[in-house]
C-alpha positions, 0 to 999 in steps of 0.5 A, spaced: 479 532 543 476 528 538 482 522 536 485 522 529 485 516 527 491 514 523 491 507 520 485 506 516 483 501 510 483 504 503 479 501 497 485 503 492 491 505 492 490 511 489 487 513 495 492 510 500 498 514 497 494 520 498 493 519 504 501 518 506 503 523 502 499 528 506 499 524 513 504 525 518 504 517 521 510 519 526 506 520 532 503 513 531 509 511 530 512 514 537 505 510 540 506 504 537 514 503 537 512 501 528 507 501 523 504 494 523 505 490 515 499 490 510 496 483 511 497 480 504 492 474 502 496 470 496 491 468 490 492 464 484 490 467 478 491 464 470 492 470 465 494 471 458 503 471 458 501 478 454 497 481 459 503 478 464 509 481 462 506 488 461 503 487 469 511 486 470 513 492 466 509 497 470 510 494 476 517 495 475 516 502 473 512 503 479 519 501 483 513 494 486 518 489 482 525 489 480 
């Protein structure tokens, strides 16, 4: 029986929420006792303070910021 892998790299975020939303990460969860935290690599980027506060909006409606 060919194993299902259930932890993959997504070009965007679109496509991993897709995939959660229609996988059940339980049986990986079972195996592993947690799933392992997104690497995250911090950068340093200038924008327009416009551009900025709009960022922060949608990130607010999307539930990623307070």
């Amino acid at each position: 029986m060919k194993k299902k892998h259930l932890l993959k790299k997504f070009d965007f975020q679109d496509a991993m929420d897709h995939y959660l939303e229609n996988n059940d990460l339980g049986e990986y969860i079972k195996a592993h006792g947690q799933l392992k935290k997104p690497s995250i690599k911090k950068i340093n980027i200038d924008l327009p303070e416009w551009f900025l506060r709009e960022l922060e909006i949608e990130a607010s409606r999307a539930g990623i910021i307070n």
